[in-house]
N, C-alpha and C positions, 0 to 999 in steps of 0.2 A: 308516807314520807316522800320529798322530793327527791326530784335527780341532783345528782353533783354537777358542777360547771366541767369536770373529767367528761364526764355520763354524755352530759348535753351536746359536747362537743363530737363526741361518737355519732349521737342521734343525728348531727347536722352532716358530718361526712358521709354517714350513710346516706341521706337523701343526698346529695351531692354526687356522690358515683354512682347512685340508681334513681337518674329521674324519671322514670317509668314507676315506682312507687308512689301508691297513693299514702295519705295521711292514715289511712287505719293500719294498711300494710307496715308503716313505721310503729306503729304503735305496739302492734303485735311482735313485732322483732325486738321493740325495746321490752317489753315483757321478756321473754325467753333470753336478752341478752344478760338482763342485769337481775334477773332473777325475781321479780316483782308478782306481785299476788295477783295483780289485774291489768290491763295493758292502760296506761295514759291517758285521759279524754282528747279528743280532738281538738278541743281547748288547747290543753297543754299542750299537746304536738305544735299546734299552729303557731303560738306564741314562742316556742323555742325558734322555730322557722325565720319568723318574721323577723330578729333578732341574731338569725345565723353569721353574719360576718362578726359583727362586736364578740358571740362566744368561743366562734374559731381563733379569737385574736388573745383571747384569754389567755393570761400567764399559768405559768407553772403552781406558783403561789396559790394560786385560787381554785386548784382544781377539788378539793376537799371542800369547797362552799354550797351549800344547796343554790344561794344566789347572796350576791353580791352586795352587802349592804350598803347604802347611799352615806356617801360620806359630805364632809359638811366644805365646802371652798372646792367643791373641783376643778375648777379653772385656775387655782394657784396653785393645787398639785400639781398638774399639768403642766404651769407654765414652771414653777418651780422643780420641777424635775428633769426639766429641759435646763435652766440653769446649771445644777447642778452635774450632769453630765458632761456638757460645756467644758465645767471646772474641773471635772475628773480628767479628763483627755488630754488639757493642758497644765497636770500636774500641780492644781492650786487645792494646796491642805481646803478642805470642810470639816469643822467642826460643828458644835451644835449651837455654842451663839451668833456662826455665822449664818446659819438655816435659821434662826430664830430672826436676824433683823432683814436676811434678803427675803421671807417672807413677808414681813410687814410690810417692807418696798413696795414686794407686787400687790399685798394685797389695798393700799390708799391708791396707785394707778386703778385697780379694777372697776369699771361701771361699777353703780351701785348694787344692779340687777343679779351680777353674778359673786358678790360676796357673803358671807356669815357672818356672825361676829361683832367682836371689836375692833381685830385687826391687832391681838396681841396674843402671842403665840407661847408658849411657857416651854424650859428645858425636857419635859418629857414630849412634847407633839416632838419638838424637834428628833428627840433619839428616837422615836418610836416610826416617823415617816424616814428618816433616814436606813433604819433595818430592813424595812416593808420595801423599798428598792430594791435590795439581792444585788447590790453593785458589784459586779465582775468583769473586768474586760481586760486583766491579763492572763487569767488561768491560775489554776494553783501547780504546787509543785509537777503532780503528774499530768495534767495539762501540758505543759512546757516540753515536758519529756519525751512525750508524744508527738510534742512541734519540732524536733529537732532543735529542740534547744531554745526556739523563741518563743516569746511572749503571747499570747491571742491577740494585742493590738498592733504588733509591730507593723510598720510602715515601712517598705521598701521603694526605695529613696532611686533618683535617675543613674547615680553612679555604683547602683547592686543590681545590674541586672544580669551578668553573670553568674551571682552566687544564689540572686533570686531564680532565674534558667536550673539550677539547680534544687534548688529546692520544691519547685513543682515539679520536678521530674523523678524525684524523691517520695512526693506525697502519692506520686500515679502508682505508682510500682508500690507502696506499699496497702495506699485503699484502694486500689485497681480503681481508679477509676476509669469510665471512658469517655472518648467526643461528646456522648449525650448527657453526661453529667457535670459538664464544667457550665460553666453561666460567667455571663458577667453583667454586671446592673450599672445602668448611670442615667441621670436624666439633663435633662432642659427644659428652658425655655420658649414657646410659639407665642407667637403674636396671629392669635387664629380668623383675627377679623383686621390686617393690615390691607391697608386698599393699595389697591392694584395698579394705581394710579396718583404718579407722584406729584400729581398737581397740589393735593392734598400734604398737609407737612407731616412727613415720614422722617425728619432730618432725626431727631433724636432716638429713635431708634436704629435708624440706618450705620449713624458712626458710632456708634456706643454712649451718649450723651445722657446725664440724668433723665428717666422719665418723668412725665407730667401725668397728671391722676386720668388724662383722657386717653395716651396711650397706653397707660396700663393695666384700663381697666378692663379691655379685651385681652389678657395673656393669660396664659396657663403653663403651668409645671407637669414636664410628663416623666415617670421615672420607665425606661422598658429594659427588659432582658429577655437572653436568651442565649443556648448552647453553643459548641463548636459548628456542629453540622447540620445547623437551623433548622433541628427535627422537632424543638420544641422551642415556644417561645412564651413567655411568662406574663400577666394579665397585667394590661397597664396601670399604671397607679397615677390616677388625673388629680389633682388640688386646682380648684378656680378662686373665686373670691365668695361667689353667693352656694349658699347652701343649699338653696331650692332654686328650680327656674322651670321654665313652659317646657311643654313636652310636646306640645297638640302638634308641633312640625316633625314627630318621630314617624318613619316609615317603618318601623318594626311593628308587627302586630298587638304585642304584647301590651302598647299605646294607645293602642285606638280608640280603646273603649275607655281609661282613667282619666280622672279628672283632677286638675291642678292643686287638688286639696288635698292629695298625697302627704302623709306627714315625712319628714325627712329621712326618717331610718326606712320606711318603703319605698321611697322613690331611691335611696342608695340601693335595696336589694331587687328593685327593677332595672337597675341600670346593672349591674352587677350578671342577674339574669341574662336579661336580653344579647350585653354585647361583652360578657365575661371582663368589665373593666372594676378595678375598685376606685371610686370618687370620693375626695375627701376637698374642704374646705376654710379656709382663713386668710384674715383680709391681707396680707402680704401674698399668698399663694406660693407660699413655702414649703415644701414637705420638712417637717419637722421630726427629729431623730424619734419621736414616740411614736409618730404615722410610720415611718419606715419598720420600725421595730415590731411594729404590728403587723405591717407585712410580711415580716420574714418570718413569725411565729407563727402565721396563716399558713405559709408555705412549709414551714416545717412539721405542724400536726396532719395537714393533708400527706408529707412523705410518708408520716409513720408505720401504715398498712402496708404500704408496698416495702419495707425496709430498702430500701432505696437513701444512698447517701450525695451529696451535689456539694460541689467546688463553687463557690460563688466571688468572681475578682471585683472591687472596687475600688473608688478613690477613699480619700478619709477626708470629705466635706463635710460640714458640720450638721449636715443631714444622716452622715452614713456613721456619725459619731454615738453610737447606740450605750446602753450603760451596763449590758450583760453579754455577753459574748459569746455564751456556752448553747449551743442546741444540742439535739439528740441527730439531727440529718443535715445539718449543714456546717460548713466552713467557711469562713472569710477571708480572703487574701488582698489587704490594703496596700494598696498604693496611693503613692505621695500625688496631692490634688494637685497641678498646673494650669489650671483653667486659667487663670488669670495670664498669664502669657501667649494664651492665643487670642487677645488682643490685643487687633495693634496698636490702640491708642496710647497701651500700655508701656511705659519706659521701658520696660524686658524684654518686649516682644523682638523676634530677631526672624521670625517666620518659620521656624524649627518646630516641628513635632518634639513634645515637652512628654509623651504618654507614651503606658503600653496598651490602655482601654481598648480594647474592637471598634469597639461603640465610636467612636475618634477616625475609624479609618474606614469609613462610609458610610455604617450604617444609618447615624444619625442622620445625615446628608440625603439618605438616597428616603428614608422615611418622609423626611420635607418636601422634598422634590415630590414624591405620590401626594402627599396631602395638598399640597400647592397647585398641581394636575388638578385636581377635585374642584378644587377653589376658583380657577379659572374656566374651567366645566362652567360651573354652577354662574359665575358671574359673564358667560358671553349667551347661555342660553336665556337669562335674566336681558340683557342687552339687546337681544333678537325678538324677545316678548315684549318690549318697550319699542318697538322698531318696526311695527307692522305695516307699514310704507313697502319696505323691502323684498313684501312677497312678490314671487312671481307664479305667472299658470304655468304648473309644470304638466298640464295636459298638451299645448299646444307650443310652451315655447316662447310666445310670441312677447315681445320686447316692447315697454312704450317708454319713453325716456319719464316723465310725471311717474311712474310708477317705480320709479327704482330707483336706488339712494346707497353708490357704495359706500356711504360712512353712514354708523350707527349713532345714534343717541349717545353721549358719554353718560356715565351711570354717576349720580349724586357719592359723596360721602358713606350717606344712612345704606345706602343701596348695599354697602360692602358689608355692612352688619348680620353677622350670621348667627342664627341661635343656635345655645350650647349643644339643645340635644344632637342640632346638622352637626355641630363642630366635634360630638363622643363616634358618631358614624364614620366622619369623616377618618379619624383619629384609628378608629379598630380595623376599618377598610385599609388605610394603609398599611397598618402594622401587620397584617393579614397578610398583603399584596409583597410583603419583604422576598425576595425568594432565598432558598436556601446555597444557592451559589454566591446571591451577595455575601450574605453572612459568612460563610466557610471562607470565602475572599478578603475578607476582613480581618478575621481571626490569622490565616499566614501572614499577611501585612506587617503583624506587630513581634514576630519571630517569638513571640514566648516560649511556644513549645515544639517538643522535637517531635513533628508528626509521623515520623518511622516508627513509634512506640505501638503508633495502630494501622500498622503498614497492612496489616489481613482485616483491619474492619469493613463491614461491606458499604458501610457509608460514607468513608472517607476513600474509598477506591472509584466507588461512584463520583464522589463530586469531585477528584483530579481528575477525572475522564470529562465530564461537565465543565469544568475550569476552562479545558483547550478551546471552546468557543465561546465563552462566555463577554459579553458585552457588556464591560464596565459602566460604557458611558450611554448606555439605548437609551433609559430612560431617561436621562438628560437633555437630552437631544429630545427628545419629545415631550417635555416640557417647555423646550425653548423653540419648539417647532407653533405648542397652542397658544405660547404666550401673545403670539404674532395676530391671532384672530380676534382679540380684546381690545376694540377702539378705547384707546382711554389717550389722554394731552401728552402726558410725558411716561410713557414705559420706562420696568424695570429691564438694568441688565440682569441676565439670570444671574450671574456668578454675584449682585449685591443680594439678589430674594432671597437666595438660598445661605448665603454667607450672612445674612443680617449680626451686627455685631452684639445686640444686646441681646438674640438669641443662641450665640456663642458661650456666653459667659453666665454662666449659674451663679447662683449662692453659696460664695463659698467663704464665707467669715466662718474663721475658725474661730471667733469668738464673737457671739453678738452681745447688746447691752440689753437690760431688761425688757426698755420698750419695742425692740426690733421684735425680741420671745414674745411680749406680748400680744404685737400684732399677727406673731406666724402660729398664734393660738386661736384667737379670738376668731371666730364668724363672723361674715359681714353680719350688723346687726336691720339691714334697711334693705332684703334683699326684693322685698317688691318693689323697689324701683326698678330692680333688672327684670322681673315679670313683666312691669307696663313697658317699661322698654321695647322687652319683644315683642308682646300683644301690640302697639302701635304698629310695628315692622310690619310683622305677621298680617294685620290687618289692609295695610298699604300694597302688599304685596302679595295676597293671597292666591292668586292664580300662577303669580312667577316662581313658589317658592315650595308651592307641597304638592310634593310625589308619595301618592295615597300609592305605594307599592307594596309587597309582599316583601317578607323577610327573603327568601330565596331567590326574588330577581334583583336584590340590590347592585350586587357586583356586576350583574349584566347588564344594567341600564347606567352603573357608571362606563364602560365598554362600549356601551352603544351609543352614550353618550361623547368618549372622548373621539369616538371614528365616525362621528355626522355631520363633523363640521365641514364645512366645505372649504372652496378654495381661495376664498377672495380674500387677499392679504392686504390688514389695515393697517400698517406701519406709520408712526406719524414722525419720524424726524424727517423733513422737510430739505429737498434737497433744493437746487440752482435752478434760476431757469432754464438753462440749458438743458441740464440735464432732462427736467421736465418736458422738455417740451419734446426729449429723443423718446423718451417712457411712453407720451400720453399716448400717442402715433400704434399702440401696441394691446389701450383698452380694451377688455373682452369683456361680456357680460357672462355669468354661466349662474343657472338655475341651481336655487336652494336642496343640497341633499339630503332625502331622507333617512331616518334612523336604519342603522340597520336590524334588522330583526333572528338574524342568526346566532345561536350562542354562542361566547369563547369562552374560552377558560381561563380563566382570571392571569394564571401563569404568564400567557401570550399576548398579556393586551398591549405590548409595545413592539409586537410584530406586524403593525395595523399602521398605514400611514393615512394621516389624515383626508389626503387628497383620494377621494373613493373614484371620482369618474368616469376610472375604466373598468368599476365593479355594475357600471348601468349601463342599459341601452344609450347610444351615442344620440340626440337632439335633432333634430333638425336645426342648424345653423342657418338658415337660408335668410333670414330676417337679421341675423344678428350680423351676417357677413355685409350683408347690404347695407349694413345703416351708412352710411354719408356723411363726411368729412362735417357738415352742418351740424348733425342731428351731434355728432361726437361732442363737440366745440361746446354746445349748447350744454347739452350733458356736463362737463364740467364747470362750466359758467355758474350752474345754479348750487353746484356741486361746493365753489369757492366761496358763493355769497353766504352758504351757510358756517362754512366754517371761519368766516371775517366774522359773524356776529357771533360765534361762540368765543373765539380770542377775543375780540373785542371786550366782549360782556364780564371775560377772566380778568382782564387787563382795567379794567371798570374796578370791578369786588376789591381786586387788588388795591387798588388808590383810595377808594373809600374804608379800607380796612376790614372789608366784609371777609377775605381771605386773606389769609396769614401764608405769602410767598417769599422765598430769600429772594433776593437780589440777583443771583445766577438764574433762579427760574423767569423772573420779569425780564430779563436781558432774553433768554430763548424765545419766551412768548413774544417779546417782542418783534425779536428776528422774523421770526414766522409768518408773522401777520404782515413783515411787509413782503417777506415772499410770494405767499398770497395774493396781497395787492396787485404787485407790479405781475405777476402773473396772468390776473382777474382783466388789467384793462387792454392784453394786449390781443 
């Protein structure tokens, strides 16, 4: 006889806290666990395995099933139960004729591909799918009673935050909880492939402006959490659009040898693997209240061995609007969504903090900022590989004006295009690099709670002693220090990269209409486009863009990478003559610096300033000091001619429609160029 989906889910926690167990060693433990005559074939084992994330996500309902029988339309359960929760939240009566015609609805929308049927649904499917839900989401009597009297859904509104202050200081003191059991969840949006350089039109992402199917087709949804005293942090939960994509640019080892013909449930539990994130996908790139709900039933049967209980704060987005509420190890404490007033473009907006989220009071911020670091990493050492005019012999020093070229190559469009697996790296690297003083700094920020309750915790004694130096703004500052080394026409100000407004503002319809469900259901159905996609990239770029590295030196070669840059500052907003001409008088040449080869520790990599110089032996300057008013002149002369034919050639695209520039960008390029000019002939 088989195992139960109960059983199954055993079997897969148990390899999950001991991955040093081989497949026969589970086998034989599931023997002696569940009482069984002979232990499992390797078969079995491997296919429960292969299949571990979907059975850990397994409901309650199902744990009495040997497996789970295929039901007939699962894409309109799916999307139909995502309606239907919708409807429960915002208190609109379901009955069963209304499940009987809002399924027809969705299922004449559905491809053909994914339907059964006729598309006519009779009064028993309706009562029979609506029981098999287990709708809960206020608690029953004793439920409530144990809530201090509220409901499991209630929502605490901007003017309870006194009575709310109370109430979580209520639930501490009675589930003891501690710093390391509170969590709070929220996600966003990135625009993980936005170029760097706003010559290209960023406008509509920038002010918050509808997107177009080309800028959104690079974003993603990241939802992250984690504790008070950032001892633990919770596995991100990534939604893109495509369900499969290339991997051959993974630096993890786990990669190197698979091939693109990964079917989609392994390539999830290799990424899952590898960089402990869970990936999900649909062509809105929406996390949908049943992806959520599966996350937190993950997280809840992984608590169960450790009896271990967690406090988890959200908003009530129509993400986090789940249709059962009850676990065995967790709690939910909602709060009322405000996302939409921290835009400005928003009538509401007044520039006030609308939240008590953490997540709101840096972290999200300071996560950008490291992924953004990466980004520009990756795009100036790309820029220097296109660039190879600008080496110098750093054996000798010696300077020939032909051989050196302070301005780089500006990188194309496609250049900025990163593949997804760089972009889940990129993604865990940062979340990784959070330190735990941010977070703790975050969480006082939002005064929720009275931190004298754990005035003797050794963790929270620690990080007020960590607090007294701690430097809110480092890495800010050094990001806005690399952003400086990226020749590109028109730079970002940091405070727009970081602030992007349609990365600000999530999904938060509290009620969306059929077709929105059905897109934030649906799979892209085409997703080897985004494989040729990449394969072209990849291919164009194959020596700029794969670091065959080891799992273990990843964080050290992004370290070594962000302290190699050197010194020579490409800033392109274009000052006077005048002023120019007190600047050029000041030219210095200085030799390309090497990587450095000593480890740090991930902790410290913004105790590192870019400028290494006086980490190397000092140059001989004797050639550099010498060169001659001529040789200088000359120098920028050839220096100007190049960048006349690059504005020019902008100012060209531009008119023939080849690039799509506002009006404010043609006015600067134009300014520029006569800068330039009148510069060039004097």
């Amino acid at each position: 006889m088989g195992y139960t989906i109960k059983q199954k889910i055993e079997i897969c926690l148990k390899a999950d806290s001991n991955p040093n167990m081989t497949q026969s060693d589970l086998a034989n433990w599931a023997m002696k666990e569940f009482g069984s005559e002979k232990p499992p074939s390797q078969t079995t084992i491997s296919r429960i395995l292969s299949s571990k994330n979907d059975i850990i996500a397994s409901k309650d309902s199902d744990f009495q099933l040997v497996r789970r029988r295929k039901q007939a339309n699962p894409m309109l359960r799916k999307i139909l139960t995502e309606w239907i929760t919708q409807a429960i939240w915002e208190n609109i009566p379901i009955t069963t004729p209304i499940i009987q015609s809002t399924a027809n609805a969705i299922w004449t929308r559905l491809p053909k591909n994914e339907t059964d049927g006729n598309g006519v649904f009779n009064q028993k499917w309706g009562s029979h799918f609506i029981k098999k839900l287990n709708i809960n989401i206020t608690g029953n009597d004793e439920d409530i009673r144990n809530n201090w009297g509220f409901k499991l859904n209630k929502v605490w509104k901007l003017d309870e935050k006194i009575e709310l202050k109370q109430y979580l200081n209520s639930l501490i003191v009675q589930e003891g909880y501690l710093p390391q059991d509170i969590f709070v969840i929220d996600e966003f949006q990135l625009f993980y492939s936005l170029p760097l350089d706003q010559i290209f039109d960023v406008s509509s992402i920038d002010v918050g402006l509808q997107q177009s199917s080309q800028n959104t087709e690079y974003s993603l949804t990241i939802l992250l959490g984690c504790n008070i005293d950032g001892s633990e942090k919770l596995s991100p939960l990534i939604v893109g659009k495509y369900d499969k994509f290339d991997i051959s640019k993974s630096s993890n080892s786990i990669f190197q040898n698979l091939s693109n013909d990964l079917s989609q449930q392994q390539l999830m539990n290799k990424l899952t693997e590898a960089y402990n994130i869970i990936y999900k996908s649909n062509i809105n790139k929406w996390i949908t209240s049943s992806i959520f709900q599966n996350y937190l039933i993950t997280l809840d049967h992984k608590l169960k061995n450790s009896s271990r209980k967690l406090l988890i704060l959200l908003d009530d987005s129509s993400s986090h609007r789940i249709i059962n509420l009850k676990f065995n190890n967790l709690k939910l404490i909602y709060f009322k969504n405000e996302t939409n007033h921290k835009n400005p473009y928003n009538t509401n907006y007044s520039g006030v903090k609308f939240d008590y989220l953490p997540m709101n009071f840096g972290i999200i911020e300071e996560f950008k900022i490291l992924y953004r670091l990466q980004q520009y990493l990756e795009m100036i050492n790309l820029q220097r590989n296109n660039s190879r005019k600008s080496k110098i012999d750093s054996n000798n020093f010696e300077f020939k004006v032909h051989d050196v070229s302070p301005s780089l190559e500006v990188l194309s469009e496609t250049d900025y295009h990163i593949p997804m697996i760089k972009v889940i790296e990129w993604i865990t690297r940062a979340w990784h690099s959070l330190t735990q003083e941010r977070i703790f700094h975050s969480w006082k920020r939002t005064n929720l709670f009275n931190l004298k309750i754990w005035e003797n915790n050794d963790s929270i004694i620690k990080l007020n002693g960590s607090l007294q130096s701690f430097d809110e703004m480092k890495s800010y500052r050094k990001l806005k220090e690399v952003m400086s080394y990226l020749n590109v026409v028109i730079p970002w100000e940091i405070d727009e990269l970081i602030g992007l407004v349609n990365e600000r503002g999530k999904v938060t319809l509290n009620y969306a209409s059929i077709e929105e469900i059905i897109g934030s259901c649906l799979s892209e159905l085409n997703e080897t486009d985004e494989l040729d996609n990449e394969n072209d990239f990849d291919e164009e770029h194959e020596d700029d863009h794969d670091h065959d590295v080891d799992q273990g030196d990843e964080q050290q070669q992004w370290i070594n990478e962000l302290n190699s840059i050197n010194s020579l500052n490409n800033k392109h907003k274009l000052s006077s003559n005048d002023q120019w001409n007190n600047n050029k008088k000041k030219i210095h040449l200085s030799p390309t610096l090497s990587t450095l080869s000593t480890a740090t520790p991930i902790n410290n990599v913004f105790d590192y300033s870019l400028n290494l110089q006086n980490q190397y032996p000092t140059p001989n300057q004797t050639t550099a000091t010498t060169l001659n008013s001529n040789t200088t002149n000359q120098f920028q002369y050839f220096n100007d001619q190049d960048m006349i034919k690059v504005l020019s050639r902008v100012l060209e695209y531009s008119s023939n429609n080849i690039l799509k520039l506002s009006q404010s960008t043609i006015d600067d390029l134009t300014y520029n160029l006569r800068i330039v000019q009148q510069r060039n002939r004097q």
